[in-house]
DRENDO-1510 file (C-alpha; in Angstrom, 1 decimal, always signed):
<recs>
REC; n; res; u; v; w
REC; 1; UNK; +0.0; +0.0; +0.0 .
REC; 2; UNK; +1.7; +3.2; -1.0 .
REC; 3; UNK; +0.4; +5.2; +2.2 .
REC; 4; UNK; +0.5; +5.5; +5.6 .
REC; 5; UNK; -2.4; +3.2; +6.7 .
REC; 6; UNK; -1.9; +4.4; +10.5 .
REC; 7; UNK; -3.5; +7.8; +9.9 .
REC; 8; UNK; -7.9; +7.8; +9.6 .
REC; 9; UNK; -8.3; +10.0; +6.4 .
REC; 10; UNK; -11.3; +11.1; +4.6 .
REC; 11; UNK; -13.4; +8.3; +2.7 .
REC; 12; UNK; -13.5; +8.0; -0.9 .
REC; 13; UNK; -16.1; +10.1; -2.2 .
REC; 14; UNK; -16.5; +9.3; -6.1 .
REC; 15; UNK; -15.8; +5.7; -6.8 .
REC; 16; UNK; -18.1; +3.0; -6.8 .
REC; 17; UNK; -18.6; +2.1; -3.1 .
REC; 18; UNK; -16.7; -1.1; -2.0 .
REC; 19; UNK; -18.1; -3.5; +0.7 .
REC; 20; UNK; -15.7; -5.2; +2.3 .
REC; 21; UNK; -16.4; -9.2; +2.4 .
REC; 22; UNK; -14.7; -11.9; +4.9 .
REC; 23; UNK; -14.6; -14.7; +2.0 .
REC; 24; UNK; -12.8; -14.4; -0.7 .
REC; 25; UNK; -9.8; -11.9; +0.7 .
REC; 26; UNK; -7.0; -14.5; +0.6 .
REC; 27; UNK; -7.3; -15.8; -3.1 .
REC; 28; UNK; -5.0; -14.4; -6.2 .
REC; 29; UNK; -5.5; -14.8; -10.3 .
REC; 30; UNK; -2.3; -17.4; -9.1 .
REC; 31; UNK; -4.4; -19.3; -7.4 .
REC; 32; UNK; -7.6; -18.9; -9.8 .
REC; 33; UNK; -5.0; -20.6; -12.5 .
REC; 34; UNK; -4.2; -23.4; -10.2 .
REC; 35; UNK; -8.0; -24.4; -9.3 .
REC; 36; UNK; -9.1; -24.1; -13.3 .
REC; 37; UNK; -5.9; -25.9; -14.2 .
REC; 38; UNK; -7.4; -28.5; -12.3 .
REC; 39; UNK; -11.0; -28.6; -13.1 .
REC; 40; UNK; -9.9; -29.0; -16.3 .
REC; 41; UNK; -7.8; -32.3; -15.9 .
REC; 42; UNK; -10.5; -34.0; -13.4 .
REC; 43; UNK; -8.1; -37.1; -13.1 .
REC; 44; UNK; -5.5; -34.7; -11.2 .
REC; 45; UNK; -8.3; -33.3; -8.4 .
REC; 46; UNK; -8.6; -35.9; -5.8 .
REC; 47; UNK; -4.6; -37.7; -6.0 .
REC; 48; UNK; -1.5; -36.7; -7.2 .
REC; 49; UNK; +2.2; -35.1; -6.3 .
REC; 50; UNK; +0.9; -32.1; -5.1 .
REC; 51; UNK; -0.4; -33.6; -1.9 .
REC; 52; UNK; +3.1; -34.7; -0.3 .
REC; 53; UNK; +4.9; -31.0; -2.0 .
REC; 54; UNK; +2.0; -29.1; +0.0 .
REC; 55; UNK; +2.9; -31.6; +3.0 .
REC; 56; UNK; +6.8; -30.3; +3.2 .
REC; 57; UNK; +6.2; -27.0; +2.1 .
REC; 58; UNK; +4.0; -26.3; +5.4 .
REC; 59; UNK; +6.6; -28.1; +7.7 .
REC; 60; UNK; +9.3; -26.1; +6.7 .
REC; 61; UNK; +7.0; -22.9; +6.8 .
REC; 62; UNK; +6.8; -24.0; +10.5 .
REC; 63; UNK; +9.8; -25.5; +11.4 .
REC; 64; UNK; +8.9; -28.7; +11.8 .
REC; 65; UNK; +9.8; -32.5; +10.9 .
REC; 66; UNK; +6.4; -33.5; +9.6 .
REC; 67; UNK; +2.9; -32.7; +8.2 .
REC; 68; UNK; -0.4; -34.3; +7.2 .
REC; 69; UNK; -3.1; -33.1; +5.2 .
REC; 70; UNK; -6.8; -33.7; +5.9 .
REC; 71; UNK; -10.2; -32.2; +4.8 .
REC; 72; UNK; -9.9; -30.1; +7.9 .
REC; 73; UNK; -8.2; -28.3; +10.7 .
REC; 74; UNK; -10.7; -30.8; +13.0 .
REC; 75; UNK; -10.6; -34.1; +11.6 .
REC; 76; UNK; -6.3; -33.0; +12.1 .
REC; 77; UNK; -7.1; -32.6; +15.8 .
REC; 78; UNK; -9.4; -35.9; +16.0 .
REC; 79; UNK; -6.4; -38.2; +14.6 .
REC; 80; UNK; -4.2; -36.3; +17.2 .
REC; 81; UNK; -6.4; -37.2; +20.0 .
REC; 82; UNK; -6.6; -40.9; +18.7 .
REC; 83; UNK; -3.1; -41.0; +18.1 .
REC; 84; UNK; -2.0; -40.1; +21.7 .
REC; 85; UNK; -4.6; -42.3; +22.8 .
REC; 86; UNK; -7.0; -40.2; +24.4 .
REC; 87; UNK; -10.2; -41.7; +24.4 .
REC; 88; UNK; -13.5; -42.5; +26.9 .
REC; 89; UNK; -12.6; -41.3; +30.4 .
REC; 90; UNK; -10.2; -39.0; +29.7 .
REC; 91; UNK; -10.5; -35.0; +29.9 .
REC; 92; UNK; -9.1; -32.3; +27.5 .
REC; 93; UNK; -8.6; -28.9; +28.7 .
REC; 94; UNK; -10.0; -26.4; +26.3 .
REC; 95; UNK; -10.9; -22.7; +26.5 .
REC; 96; UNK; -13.8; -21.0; +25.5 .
REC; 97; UNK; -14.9; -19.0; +23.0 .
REC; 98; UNK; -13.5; -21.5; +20.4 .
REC; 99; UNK; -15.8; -23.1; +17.4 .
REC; 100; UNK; -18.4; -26.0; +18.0 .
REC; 101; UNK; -16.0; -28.5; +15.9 .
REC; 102; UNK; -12.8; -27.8; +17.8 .
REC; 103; UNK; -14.9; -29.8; +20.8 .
REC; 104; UNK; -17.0; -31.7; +18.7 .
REC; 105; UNK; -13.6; -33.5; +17.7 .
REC; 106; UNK; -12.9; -34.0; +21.6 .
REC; 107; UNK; -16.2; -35.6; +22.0 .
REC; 108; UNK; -16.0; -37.7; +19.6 .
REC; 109; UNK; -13.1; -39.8; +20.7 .
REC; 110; UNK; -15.2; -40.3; +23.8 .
REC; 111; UNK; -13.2; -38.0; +25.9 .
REC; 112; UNK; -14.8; -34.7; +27.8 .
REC; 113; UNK; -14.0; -31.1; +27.0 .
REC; 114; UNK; -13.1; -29.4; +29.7 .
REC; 115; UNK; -13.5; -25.5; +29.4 .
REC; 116; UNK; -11.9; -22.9; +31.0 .
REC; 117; UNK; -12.3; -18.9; +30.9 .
REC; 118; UNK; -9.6; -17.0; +29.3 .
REC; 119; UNK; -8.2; -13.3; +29.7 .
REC; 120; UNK; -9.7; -10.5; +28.2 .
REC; 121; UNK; -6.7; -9.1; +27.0 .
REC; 122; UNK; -5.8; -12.0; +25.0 .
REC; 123; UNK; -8.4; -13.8; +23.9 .
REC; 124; UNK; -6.7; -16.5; +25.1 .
REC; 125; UNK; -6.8; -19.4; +27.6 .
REC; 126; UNK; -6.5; -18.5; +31.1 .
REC; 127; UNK; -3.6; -20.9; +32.7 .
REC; 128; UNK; -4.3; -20.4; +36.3 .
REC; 129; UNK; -8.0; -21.9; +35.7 .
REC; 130; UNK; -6.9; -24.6; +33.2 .
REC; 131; UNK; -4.4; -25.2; +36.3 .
REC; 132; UNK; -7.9; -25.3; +38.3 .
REC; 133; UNK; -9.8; -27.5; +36.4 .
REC; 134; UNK; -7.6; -30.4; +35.6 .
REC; 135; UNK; -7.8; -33.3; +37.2 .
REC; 136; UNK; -6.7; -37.1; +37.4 .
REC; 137; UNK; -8.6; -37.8; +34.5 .
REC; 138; UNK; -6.6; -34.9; +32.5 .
REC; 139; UNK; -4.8; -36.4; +29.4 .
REC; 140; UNK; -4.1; -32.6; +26.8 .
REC; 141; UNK; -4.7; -29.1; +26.9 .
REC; 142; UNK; -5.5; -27.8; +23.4 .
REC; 143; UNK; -4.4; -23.9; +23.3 .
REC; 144; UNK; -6.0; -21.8; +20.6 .
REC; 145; UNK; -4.0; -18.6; +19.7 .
REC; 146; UNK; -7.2; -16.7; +18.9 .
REC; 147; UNK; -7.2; -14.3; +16.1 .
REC; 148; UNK; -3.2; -15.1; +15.4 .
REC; 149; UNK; -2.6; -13.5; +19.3 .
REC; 150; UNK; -0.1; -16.2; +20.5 .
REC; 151; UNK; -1.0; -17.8; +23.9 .
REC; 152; UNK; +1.1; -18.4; +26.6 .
REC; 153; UNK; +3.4; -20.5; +25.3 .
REC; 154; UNK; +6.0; -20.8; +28.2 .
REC; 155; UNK; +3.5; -21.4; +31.1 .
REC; 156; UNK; +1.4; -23.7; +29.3 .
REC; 157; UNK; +4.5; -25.9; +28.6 .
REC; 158; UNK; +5.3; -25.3; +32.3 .
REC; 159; UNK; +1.5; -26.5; +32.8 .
REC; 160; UNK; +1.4; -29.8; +30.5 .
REC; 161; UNK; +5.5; -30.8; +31.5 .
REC; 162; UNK; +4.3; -30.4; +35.2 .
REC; 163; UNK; +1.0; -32.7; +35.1 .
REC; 164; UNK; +2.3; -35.0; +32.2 .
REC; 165; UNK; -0.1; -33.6; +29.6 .
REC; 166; UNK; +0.2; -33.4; +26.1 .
REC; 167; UNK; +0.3; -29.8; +25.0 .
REC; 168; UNK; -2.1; -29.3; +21.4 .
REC; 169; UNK; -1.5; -26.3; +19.5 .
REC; 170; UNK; -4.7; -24.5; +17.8 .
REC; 171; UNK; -3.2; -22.9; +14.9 .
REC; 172; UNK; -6.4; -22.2; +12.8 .
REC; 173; UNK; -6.4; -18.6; +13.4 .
REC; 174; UNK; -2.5; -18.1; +13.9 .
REC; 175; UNK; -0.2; -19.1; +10.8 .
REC; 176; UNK; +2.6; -17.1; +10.8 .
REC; 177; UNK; +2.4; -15.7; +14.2 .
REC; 178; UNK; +6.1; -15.9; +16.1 .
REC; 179; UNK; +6.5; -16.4; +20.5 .
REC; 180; UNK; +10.2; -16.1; +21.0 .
REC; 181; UNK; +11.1; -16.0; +17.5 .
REC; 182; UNK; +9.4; -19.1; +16.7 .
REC; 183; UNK; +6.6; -20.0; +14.4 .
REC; 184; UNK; +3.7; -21.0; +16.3 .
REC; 185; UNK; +2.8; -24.3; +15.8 .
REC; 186; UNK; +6.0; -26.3; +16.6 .
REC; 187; UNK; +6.1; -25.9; +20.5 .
REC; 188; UNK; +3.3; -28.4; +21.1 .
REC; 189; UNK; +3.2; -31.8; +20.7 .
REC; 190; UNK; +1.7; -31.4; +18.1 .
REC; 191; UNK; -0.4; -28.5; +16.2 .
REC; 192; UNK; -3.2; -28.2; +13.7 .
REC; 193; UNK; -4.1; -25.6; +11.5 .
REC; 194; UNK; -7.1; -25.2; +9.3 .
REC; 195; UNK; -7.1; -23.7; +5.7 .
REC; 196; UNK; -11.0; -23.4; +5.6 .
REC; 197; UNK; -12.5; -20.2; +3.4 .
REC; 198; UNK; -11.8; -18.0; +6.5 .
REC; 199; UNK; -8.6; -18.6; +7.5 .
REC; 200; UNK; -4.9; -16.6; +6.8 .
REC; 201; UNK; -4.4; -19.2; +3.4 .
REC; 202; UNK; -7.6; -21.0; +1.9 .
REC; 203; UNK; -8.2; -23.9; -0.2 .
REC; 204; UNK; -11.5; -23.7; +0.3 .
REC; 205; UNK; -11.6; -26.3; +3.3 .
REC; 206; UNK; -8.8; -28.1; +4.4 .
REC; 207; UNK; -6.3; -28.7; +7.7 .
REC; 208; UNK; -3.0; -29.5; +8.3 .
REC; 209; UNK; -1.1; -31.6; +11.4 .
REC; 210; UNK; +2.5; -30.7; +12.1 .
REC; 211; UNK; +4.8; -32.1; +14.2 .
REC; 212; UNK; +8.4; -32.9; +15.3 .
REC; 213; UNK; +7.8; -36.6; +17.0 .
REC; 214; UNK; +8.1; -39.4; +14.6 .
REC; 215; UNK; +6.4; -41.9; +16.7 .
REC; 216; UNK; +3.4; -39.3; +16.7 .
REC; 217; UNK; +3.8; -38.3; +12.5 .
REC; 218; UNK; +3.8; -42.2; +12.3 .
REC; 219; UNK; +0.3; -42.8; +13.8 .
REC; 220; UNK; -1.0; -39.9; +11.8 .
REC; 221; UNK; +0.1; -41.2; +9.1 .
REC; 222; UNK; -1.7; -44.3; +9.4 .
REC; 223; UNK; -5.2; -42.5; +10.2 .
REC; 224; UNK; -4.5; -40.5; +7.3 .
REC; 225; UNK; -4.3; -43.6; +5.3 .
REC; 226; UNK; -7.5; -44.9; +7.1 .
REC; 227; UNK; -9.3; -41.7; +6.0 .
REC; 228; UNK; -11.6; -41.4; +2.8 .
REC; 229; UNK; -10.5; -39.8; -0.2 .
REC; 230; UNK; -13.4; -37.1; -1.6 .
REC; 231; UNK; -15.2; -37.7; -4.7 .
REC; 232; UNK; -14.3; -36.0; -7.8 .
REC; 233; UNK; -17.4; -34.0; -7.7 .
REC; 234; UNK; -16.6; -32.7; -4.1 .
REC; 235; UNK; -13.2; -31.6; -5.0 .
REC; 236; UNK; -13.9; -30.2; -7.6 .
REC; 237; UNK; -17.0; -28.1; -6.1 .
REC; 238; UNK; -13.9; -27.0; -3.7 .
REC; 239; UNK; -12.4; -25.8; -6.0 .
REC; 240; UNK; -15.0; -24.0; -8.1 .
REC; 241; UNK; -16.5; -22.6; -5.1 .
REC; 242; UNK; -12.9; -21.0; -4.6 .
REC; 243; UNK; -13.5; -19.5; -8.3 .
REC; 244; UNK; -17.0; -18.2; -7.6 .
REC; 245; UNK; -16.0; -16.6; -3.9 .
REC; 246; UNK; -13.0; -14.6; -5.2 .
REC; 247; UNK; -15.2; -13.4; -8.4 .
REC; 248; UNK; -18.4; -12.5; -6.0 .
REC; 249; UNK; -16.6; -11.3; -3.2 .
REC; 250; UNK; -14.4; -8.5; -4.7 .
REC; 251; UNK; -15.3; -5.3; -2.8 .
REC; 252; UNK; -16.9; -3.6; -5.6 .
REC; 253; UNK; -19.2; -6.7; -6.7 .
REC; 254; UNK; -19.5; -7.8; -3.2 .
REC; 255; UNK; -22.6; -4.9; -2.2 .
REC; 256; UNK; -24.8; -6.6; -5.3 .
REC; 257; UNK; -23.4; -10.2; -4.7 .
REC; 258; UNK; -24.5; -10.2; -1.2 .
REC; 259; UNK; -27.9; -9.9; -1.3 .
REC; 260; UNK; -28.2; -12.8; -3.3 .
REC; 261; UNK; -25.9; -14.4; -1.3 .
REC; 262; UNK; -27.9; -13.9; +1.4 .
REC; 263; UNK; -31.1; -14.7; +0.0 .
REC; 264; UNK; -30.4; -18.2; -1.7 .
REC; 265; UNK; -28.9; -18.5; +2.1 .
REC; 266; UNK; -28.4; -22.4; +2.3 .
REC; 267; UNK; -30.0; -23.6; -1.2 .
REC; 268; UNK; -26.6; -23.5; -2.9 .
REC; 269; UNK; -25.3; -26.3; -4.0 .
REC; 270; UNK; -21.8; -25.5; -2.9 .
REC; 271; UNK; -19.9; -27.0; +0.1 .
REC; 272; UNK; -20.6; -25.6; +3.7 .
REC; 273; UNK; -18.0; -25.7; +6.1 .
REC; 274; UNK; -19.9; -27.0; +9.0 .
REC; 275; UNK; -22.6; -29.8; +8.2 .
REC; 276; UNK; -25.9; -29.3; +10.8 .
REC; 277; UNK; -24.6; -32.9; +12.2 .
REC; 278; UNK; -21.7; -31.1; +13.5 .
REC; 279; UNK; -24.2; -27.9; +14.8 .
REC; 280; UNK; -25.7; -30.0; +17.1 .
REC; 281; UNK; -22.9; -32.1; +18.1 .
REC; 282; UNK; -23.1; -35.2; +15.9 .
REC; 283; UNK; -20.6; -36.8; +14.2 .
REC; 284; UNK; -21.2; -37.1; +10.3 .
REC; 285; UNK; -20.5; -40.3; +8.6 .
REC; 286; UNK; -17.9; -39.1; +6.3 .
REC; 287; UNK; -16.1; -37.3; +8.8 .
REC; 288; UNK; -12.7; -39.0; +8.1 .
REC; 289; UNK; -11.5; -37.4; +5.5 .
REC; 290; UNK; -8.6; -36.1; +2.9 .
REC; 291; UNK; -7.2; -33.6; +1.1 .
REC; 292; UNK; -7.6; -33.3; -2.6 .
REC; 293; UNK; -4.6; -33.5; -4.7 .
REC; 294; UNK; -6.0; -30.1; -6.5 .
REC; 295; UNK; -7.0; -28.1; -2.9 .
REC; 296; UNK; -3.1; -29.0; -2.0 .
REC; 297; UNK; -1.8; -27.3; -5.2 .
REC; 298; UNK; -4.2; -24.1; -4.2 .
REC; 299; UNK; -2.3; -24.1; -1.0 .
REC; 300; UNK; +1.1; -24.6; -2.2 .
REC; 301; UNK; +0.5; -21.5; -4.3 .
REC; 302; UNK; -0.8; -19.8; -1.7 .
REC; 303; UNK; +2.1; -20.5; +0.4 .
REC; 304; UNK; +4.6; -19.0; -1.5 .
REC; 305; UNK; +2.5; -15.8; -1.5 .
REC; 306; UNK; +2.6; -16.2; +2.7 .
REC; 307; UNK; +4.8; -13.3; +3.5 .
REC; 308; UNK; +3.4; -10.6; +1.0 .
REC; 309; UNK; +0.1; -11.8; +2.3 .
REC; 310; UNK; +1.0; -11.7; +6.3 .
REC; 311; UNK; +3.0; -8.3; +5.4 .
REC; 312; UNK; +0.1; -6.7; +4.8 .
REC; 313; UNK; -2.5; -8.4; +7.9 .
REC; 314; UNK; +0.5; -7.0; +10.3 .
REC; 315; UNK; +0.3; -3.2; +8.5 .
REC; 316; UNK; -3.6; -3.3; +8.2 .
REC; 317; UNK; -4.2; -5.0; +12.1 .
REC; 318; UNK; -0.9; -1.7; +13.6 .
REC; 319; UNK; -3.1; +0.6; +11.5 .
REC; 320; UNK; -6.5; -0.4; +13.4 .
REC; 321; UNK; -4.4; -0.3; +16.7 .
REC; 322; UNK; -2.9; +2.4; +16.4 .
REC; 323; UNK; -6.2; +5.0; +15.9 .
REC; 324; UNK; -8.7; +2.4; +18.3 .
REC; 325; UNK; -5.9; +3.0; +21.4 .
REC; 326; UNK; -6.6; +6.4; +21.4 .
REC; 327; UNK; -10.6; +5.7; +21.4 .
REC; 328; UNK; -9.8; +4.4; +24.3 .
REC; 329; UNK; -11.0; +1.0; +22.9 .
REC; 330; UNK; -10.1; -2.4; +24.0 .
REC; 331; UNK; -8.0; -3.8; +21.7 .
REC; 332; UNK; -5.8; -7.2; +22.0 .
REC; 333; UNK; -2.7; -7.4; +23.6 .
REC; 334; UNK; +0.3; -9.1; +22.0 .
REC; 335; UNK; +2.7; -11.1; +24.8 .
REC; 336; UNK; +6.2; -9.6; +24.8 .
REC; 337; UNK; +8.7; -11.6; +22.6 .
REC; 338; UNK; +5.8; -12.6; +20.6 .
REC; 339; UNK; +4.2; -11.3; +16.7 .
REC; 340; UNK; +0.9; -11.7; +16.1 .
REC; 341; UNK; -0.7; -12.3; +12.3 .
REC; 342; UNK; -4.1; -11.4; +12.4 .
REC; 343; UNK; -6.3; -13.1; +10.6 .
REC; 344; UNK; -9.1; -10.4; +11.7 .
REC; 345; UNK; -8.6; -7.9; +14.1 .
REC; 346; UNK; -10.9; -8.2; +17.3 .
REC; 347; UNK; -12.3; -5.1; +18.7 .
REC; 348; UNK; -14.5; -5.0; +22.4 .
REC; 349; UNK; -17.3; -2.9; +21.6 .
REC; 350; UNK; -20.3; -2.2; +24.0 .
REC; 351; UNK; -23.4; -2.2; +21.1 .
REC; 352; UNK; -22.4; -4.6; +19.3 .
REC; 353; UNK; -25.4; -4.6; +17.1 .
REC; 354; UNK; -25.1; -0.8; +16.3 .
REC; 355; UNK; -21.6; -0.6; +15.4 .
REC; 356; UNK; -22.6; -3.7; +12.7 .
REC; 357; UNK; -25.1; -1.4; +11.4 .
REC; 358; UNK; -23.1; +1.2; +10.9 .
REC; 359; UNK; -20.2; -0.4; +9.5 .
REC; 360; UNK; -22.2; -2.8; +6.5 .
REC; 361; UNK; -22.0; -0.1; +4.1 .
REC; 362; UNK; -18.3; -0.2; +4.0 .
REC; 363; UNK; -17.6; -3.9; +5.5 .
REC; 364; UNK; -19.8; -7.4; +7.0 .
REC; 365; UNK; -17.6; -7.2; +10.2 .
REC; 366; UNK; -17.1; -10.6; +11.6 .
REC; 367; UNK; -18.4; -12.1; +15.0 .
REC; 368; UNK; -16.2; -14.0; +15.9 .
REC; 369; UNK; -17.4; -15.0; +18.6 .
REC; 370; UNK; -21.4; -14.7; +18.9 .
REC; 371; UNK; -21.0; -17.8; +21.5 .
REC; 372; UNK; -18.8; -19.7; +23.9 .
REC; 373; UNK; -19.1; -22.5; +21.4 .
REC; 374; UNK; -19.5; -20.7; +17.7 .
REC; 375; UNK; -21.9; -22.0; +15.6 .
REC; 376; UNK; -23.1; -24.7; +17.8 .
REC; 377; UNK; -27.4; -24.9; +17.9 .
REC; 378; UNK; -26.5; -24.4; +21.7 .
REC; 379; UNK; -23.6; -24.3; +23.4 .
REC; 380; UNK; -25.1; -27.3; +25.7 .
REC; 381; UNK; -24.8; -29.4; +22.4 .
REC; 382; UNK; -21.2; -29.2; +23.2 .
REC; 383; UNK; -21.7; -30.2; +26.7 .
REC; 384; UNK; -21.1; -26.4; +28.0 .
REC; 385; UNK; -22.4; -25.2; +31.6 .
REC; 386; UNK; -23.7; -22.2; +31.0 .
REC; 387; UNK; -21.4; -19.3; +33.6 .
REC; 388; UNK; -18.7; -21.5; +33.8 .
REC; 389; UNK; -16.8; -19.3; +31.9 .
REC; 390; UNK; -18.2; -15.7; +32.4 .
REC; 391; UNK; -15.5; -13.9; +30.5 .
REC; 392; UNK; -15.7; -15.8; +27.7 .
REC; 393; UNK; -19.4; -15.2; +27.4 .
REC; 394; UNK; -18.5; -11.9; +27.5 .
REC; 395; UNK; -16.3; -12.0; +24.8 .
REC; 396; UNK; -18.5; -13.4; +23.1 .
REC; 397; UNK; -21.4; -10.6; +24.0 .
REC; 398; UNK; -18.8; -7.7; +22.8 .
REC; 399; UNK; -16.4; -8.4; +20.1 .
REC; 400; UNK; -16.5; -7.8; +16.6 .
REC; 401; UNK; -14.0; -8.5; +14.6 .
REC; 402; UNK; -12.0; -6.2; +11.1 .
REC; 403; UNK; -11.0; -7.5; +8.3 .
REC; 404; UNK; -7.1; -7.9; +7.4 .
REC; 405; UNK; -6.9; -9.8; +4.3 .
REC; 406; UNK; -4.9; -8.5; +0.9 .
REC; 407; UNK; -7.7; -7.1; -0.6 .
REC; 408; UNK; -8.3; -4.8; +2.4 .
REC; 409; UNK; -7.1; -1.3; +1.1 .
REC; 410; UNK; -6.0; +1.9; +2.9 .
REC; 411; UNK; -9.8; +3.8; +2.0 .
REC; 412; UNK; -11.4; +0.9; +3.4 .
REC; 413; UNK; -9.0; +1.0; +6.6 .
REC; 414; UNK; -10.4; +4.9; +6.9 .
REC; 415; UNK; -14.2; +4.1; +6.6 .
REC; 416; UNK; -13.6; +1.4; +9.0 .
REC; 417; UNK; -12.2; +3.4; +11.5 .
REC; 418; UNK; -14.3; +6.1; +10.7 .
REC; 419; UNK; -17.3; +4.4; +11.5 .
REC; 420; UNK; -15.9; +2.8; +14.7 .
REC; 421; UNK; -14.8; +6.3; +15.4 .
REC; 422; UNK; -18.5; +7.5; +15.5 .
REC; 423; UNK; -20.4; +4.3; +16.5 .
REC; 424; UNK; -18.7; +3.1; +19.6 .
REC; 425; UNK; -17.9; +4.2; +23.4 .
REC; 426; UNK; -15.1; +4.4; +24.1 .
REC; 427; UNK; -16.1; +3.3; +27.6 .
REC; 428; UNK; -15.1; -0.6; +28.6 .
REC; 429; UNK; -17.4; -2.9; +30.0 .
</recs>
């Protein structure tokens, strides 16, 4: 961006108005190549060399010995589980808010979720109540680095070395965020990440398992092996719906395209990221599940765009810091020694509903989290106790959350602001 986005100028006045979508952000004409490349060869969508590239690729983006692929970020997080043997009777420490299928895949190995609260000026797990709440019965603590803000990463190893737990890193929000000069996701055990629609890279849906134990990449391996392969037709509605979101999601396009958007609402025939199964709780059948040979070449190209495409989350997230601060705002604080990459930029406000009013002319802000348990029919389908966790539900009562993707531009960084100037108090809760 050729200026200053830390300053809140005037808004545009003459052009055609943009509206800033959530989907769509992270795709390139690169990557539009790459999925028509392989709609048009339909024996190279579901296997092929891509796969294993992608595989290496991300565990040398991390630092790590090993990676596996797999449809998502959760089913990654189930094989973990299974592959440390967790199982029924055994607990898993995990905060709250997070989304409905990060404990859906806790459940269903048989094991309990057991949330904790976090800190409000994170976002992230609160280690003196995980300390709390584990038990006998306590076999991992999964820690989510929400919104790319790293956790805790030295007292939670403290936490899992002291009590013999296996420490699970939640990457789905956080790739290429550093703690200590290190990429997140190769302090844990093991980590997953998710490359789902939303998420810093996308291939539409998809996850990746890294790690540095061999006896641990081995079993993955194996349940990898175990899972099903998608159909041609699903792959390849992966990848056009990759094609269709980065076409009807362009800012200028998107204020038409999302009224119809939202009034076909769920009669589209393209994939959803979350069945209703896994809204109330319920395993699907075809849980277990791969990556497509053609959604791995998506993400290898999107990979080696990573640092142009982090560069600018970390100048667009300083830029929204930098002028809320002075609001008077909350805004997230990053732990010293650590670098965030924001894959949206969470702001405490007190109306929520009237700051989303007044920014959807300019942007559909995200809510990350509207729940404890996002997404879930109830958060008691996830086996929550309602005011267990009351600053998390909190949280989860006052946050919206900015866009930072590439196509995020230094106007829409000033109407943003602008409105968030004018529609919130600047008085915390």
């Amino acid at each position: 961006m050729g200026r200053e986005l830390s300053q809140c100028r005037r808004v545009r006045p003459s052009r055609l108005r943009r509206r800033l979508a959530l989907l769509g952000g992270t795709t390139t004409g690169a990557d539009l190549r790459v999925a028509l490349r392989h709609l048009a060869d339909p024996q190279s969508l579901v296997q092929g060399p891509s796969i294993a590239a992608y595989e290496q690729a991300f565990a040398d983006r991390i630092g790590v010995r090993y990676a596996s692929s797999f449809a998502a970020g959760r089913v990654g997080l189930y094989g973990i589980l299974r592959a440390l043997g967790i199982g029924a009777g055994d607990e898993v420490l995990l905060q709250v808010p997070t989304h409905i299928v990060v404990a859906n895949a806790i459940r269903y190995t048989g094991a309990k979720p057991i949330y904790v609260d976090i800190n409000l000026d994170t976002y992230n797990i609160d280690l003196a109540a995980a300390a709390e709440r584990r038990s006998e019965r306590t076999k991992a603590i999964v820690v989510q680095h929400t919104f790319g803000v790293p956790a805790d990463l030295d007292g939670a190893l403290e936490l899992a070395n002291r009590h013999g737990l296996a420490l699970i890193e939640d990457c789905v929000h956080a790739l290429g965020s550093t703690y200590g000069g290190r990429q997140i996701g190769s302090f844990g055990r093991a980590a997953f990440f998710s490359t789902e629609e939303t998420k810093t890279v996308s291939t539409t849906m998809g996850g990746m398992v890294v790690t540095d134990d061999p006896e641990l990449a081995s079993a993955m391996r194996s349940f990898q092996e175990r899972c099903a392969w998608p159909s041609v037709s699903l792959s390849a509605r992966f990848l056009l719906k990759l094609v269709l979101w980065h076409g009807l999601m362009e800012p200028r396009v998107h204020r038409f395209s999302r009224a119809t958007y939202e009034f076909v609402g769920e009669r589209h025939p393209l994939p959803r990221p979350t069945v209703n199964e896994e809204l109330r709780g319920v395993q699907p059948i075809r849980y277990e599940q791969r990556l497509s040979n053609g959604q791995a070449a998506v993400g290898l190209e999107q990979l080696r765009q990573l640092e142009t495409n982090l560069r600018h989350r970390r100048r667009v997230s300083e830029a929204y810091r930098n002028h809320l601060s002075t609001l008077g705002i909350r805004t997230p604080v990053v732990p010293e020694g650590a670098e965030a990459a924001f894959v949206r930029y969470p702001v405490w406000v007190e109306d929520r509903e009237a700051v989303e009013r007044a920014a959807a002319p300019h942007a559909v802000l995200g809510t990350w989290f509207t729940s404890v348990l996002e997404e879930a029919l109830t958060p008691a389908h996830g086996d929550y106790e309602e005011g267990s966790c009351p600053r998390a539900e909190a949280a989860a009562r006052h946050l919206v959350n900015l866009p930072t993707h590439p196509r995020v531009d230094d106007g829409d960084v000033d109407a943003m602001l602008a409105t968030l100037s004018g529609a919130t108090d600047p008085k915390l809760a």
